[in-house]
SEFITI-722112 format. One record per atom (N, C-alpha, C, O, CB): x, y, z; residue in one letter. Coordinates in steps of 0.2 Angstrom, whole numbers, plus 5000, padded with zeros to 4 digits. Glycine has a CB too. Layout:
BEGIN
XYZA ...
//
This chain:
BEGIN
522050035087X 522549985085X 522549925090X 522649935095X 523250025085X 522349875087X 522649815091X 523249785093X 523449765087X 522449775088X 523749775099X 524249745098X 524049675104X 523549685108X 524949795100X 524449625104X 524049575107X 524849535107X 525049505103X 523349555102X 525149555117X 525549525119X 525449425119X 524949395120X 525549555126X 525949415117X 525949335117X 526749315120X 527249335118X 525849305108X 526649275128X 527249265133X 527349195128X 526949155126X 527049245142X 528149205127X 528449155123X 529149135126X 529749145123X 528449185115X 529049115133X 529749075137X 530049045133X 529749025128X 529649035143X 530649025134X 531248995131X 531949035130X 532449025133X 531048955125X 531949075126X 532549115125X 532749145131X 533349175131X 532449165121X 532149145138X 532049175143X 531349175144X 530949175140X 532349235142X 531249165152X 530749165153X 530249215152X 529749195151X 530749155158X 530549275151X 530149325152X 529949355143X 529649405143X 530649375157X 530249315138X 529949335131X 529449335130X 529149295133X 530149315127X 529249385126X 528649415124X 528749415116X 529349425113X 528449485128X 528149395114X 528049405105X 527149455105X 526649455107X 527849295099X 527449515100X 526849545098X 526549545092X 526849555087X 526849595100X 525849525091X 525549505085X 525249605084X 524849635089X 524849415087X 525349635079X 524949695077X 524449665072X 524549635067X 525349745074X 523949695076X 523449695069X 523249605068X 522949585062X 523949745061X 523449575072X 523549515068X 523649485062X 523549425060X 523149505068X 524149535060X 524449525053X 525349525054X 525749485051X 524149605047X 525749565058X 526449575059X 526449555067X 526249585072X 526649655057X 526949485067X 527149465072X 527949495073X 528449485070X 527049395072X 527849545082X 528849555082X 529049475088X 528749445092X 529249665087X 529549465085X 529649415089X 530349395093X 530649345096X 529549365085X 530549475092X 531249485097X 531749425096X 532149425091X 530949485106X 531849385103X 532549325101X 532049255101X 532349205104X 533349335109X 531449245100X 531149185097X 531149155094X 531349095095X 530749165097X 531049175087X 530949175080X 531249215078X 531049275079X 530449175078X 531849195073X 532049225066X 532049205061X 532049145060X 532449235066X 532149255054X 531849225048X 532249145048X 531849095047X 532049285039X 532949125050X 533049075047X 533349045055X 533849015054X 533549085041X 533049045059X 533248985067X 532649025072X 532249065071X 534248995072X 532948995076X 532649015084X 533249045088X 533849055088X 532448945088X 532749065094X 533049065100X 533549015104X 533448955103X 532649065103X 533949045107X 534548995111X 534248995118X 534249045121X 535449015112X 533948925121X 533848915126X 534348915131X 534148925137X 533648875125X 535148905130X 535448895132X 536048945135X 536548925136X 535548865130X 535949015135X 536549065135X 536249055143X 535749035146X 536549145130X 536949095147X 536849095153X 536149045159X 535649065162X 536749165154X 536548975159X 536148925159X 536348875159X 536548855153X 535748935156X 536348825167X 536648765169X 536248695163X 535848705159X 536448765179X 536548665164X 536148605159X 535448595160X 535048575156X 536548535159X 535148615167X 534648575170X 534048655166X 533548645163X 534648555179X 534348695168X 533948755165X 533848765157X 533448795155X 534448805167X 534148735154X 534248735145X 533848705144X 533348725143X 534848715140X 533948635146X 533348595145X 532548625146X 531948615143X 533548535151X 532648655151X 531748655154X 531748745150X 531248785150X 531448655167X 532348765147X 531948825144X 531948785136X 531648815131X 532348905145X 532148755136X 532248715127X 531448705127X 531148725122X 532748635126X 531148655133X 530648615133X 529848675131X 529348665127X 530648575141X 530148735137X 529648815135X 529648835129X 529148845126X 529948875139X 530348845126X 530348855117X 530048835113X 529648865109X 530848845114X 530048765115X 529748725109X 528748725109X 528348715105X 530048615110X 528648745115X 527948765115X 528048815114X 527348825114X 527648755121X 528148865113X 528248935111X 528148945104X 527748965101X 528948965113X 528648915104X 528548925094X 528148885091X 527948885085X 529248915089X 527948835095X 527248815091X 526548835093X 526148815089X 527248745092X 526448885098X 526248915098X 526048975092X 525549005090X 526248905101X 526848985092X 526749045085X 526649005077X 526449035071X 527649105085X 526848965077X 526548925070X 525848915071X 525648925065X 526848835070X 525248905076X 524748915075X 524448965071X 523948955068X 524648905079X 524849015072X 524749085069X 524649065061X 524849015059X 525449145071X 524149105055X 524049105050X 524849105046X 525249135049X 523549145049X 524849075041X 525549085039X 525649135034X 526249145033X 525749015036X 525249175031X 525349245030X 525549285035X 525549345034X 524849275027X 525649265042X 525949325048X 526749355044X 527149325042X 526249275057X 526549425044X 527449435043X 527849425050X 527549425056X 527649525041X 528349405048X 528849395057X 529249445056X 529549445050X 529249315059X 529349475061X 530049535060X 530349535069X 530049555073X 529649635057X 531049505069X 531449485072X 531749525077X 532049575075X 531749475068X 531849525082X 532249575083X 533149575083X 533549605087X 532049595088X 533249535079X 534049555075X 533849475072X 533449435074X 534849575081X 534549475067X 534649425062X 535349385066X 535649405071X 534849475054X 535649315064X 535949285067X 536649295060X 537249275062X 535649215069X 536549315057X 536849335052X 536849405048X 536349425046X 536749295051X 537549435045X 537649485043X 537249485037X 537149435033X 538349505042X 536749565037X 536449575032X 536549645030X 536649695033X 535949555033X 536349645023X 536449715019X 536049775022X 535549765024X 536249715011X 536549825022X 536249895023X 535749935015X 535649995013X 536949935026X 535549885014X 535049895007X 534349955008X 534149985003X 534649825005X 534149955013X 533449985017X 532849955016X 532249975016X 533350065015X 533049885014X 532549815012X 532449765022X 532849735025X 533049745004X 531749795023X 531649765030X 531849675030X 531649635026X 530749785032X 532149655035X 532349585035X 531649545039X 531549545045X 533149565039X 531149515033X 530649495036X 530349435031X 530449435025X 530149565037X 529849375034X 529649345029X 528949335032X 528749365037X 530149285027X 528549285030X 528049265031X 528049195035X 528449145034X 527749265026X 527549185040X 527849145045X 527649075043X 527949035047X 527449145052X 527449035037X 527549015031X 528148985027X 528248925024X 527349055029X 528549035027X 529249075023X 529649025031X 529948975032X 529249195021X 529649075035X 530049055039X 529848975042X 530348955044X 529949115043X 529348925044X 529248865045X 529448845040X 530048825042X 528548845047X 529348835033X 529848805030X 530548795029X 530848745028X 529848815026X 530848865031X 531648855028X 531848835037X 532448815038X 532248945023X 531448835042X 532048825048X 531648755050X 531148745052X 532048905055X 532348715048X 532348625049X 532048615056X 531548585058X 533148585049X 532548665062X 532148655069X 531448645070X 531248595074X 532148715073X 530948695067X 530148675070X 530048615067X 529448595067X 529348735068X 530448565064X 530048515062X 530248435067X 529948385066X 530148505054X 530848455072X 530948415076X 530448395081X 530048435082X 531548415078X 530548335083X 529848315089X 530348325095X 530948325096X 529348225089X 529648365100X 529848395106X 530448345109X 530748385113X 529248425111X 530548295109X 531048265112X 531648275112X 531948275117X 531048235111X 531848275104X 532348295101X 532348355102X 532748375106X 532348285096X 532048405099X 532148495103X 532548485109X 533148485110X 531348545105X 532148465114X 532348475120X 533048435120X 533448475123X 531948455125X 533148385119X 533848345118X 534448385115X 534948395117X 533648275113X 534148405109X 534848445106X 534648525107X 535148555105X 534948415096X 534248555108X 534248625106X 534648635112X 535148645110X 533648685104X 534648645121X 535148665123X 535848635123X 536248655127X 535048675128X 536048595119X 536848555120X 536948615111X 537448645111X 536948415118X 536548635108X 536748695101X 537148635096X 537448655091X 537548765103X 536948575098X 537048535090X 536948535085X 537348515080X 536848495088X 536248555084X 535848565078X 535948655076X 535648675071X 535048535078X 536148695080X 536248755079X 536848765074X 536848795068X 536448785086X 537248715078X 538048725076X 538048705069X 538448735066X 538748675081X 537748655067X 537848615063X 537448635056X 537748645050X 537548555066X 536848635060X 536448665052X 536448755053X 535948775050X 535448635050X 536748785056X 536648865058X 535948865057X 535748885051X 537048925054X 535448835064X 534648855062X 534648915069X 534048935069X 533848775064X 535048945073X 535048985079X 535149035079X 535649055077X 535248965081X 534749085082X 535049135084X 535449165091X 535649225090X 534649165082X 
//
């Protein structure tokens, strides 16, 4: 079995995303089907900022990834059914619907630790 750690700072320094098999990315509090990570929880303004700046390289690093990756989360930012239907999409699926990866890193870093665009369009988790 292949698993193949990928350090993905910003939600925290210390996040990690694991790619299996090269087909199923877990991506803990980085990536979720419909936002990102909060750079900003426990964290002075100067610190949001430079983990916002880590994020946005983070997940574009995981966009590099083929876009048939499944992504599977480690929790949702929102209530979901107890159906026994896993909450997962393709990383594809997920670059399109979340408006965030398409801001330029300036803006990320500008608005993702003040939660503007969190608050606004709920792209966060």
């Amino acid at each position: 079995m292949q698993l193949r750690a990928i350090h993905t700072p910003g939600h925290t320094d210390e996040s990690m995303c694991y790619l299996l098999l090269g087909e199923v990315l877990f991506t803990g509090d980085t990536l979720f089907p419909t936002g990102v990570g909060r750079p900003d929880l426990d964290a002075s303004p100067e610190e949001a900022r430079a983990r916002a700046e880590a994020l946005y390289h983070s997940l574009h690093k995981l966009l590099a990834l083929p876009g048939s990756t499944l992504v599977l989360a480690g929790h949702t930012s929102t209530p979901v059914p107890f159906d026994r239907v896993p909450v997962m999409k393709t990383l594809a699926e997920v670059e399109e619907q979340v408006a965030l990866l398409h801001v330029s890193r300036s803006d990320f870093v500008l608005l993702n630790p003040l939660q503007k665009l969190c608050r606004t369009y709920l792209l966060c988790g």
